[in-house]
C-alpha positions in Angstrom: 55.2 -13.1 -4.8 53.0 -15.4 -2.4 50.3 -12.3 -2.3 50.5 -12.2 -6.2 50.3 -16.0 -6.5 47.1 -16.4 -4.0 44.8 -13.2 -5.8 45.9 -14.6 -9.3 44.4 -18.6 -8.2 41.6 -16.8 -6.5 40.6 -14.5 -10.0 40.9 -17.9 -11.8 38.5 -19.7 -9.2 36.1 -16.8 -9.7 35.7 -16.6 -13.2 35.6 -20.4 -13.3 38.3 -21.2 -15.2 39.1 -24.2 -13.0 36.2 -26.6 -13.1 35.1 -30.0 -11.6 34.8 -32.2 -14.0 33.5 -35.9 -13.7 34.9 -38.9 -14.8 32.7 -41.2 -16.1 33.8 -45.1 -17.5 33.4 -46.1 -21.0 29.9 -46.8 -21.3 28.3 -43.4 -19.8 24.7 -43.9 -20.2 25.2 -47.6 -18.2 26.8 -46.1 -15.6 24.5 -43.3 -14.4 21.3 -44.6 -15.3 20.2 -48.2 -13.2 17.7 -50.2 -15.2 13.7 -49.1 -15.2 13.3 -52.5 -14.1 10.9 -53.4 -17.2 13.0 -52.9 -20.4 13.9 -56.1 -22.0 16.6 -56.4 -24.5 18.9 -58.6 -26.2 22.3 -58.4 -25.9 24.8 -57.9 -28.6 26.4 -61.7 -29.5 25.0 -64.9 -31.2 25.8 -66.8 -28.0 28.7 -68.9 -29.5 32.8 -69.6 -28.0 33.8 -66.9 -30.6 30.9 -64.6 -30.5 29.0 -64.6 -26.9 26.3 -62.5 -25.3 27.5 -59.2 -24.2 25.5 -58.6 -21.2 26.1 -55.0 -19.4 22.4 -54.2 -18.2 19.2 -55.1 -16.7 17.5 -55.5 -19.7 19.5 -57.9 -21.1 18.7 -60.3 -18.0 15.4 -59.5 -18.3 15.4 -60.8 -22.2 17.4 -63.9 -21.1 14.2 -64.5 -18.3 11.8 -63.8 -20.6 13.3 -66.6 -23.4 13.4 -69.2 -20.9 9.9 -68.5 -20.0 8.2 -70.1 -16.6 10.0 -73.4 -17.2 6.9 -75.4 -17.8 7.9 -76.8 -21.0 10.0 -79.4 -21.9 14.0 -79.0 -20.9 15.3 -78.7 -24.5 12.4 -75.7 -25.1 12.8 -74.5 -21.2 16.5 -74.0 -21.4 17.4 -71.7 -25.0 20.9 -71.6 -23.7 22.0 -74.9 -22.7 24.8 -74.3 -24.7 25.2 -70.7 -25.2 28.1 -68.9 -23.8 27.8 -65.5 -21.9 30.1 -62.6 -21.2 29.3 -60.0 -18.7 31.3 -56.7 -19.5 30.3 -54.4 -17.4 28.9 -53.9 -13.4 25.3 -54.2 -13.8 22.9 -51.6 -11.6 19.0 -53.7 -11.2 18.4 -50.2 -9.3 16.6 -52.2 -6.3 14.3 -54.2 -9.1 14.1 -57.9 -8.7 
């Protein structure tokens, strides 16, 4: 019965009816493909309590960067989201890019 047992899992293994397959979290494409390091874009939320900034990527810091700018103007223009509200969802990958 063992004999039987052992060429029946090896027939399986050889026709591939067994297979590897990967797990991936919810959010596939953001968890196998790190940020090209020059996409900007904005996150999903207005930025209020009820109704914040999803941010899951590289490109979504990149857009916040880019709204505040190089800081050089006044504080109420230099600083968009003084009172915005934020909520990271997800592990972000900068894929080595600053």
């Amino acid at each position: 019965m063992k004999k039987f047992l052992s060429l029946l899992l090896t027939a399986l293994l050889s026709f591939g009816v067994f297979t590897i397959i990967p797990v991936y979290a919810a959010d596939e494409a953001q968890v196998l493909t790190p940020w090209d390091g020059i996409t900007a874009e904005k996150p999903i939320g207005e930025g209020t309590v009820s109704d914040p900034y999803l941010i899951s990527s590289g490109s979504h810091l990149l857009w916040m960067s880019q709204q505040v700018g190089s800081g050089s103007a006044p504080e109420a223009v230099s600083d968009p989201f003084a009172d915005a509200y934020f909520k990271q969802i997800s592990d972000i990958d900068l894929g080595g890019k600053t």
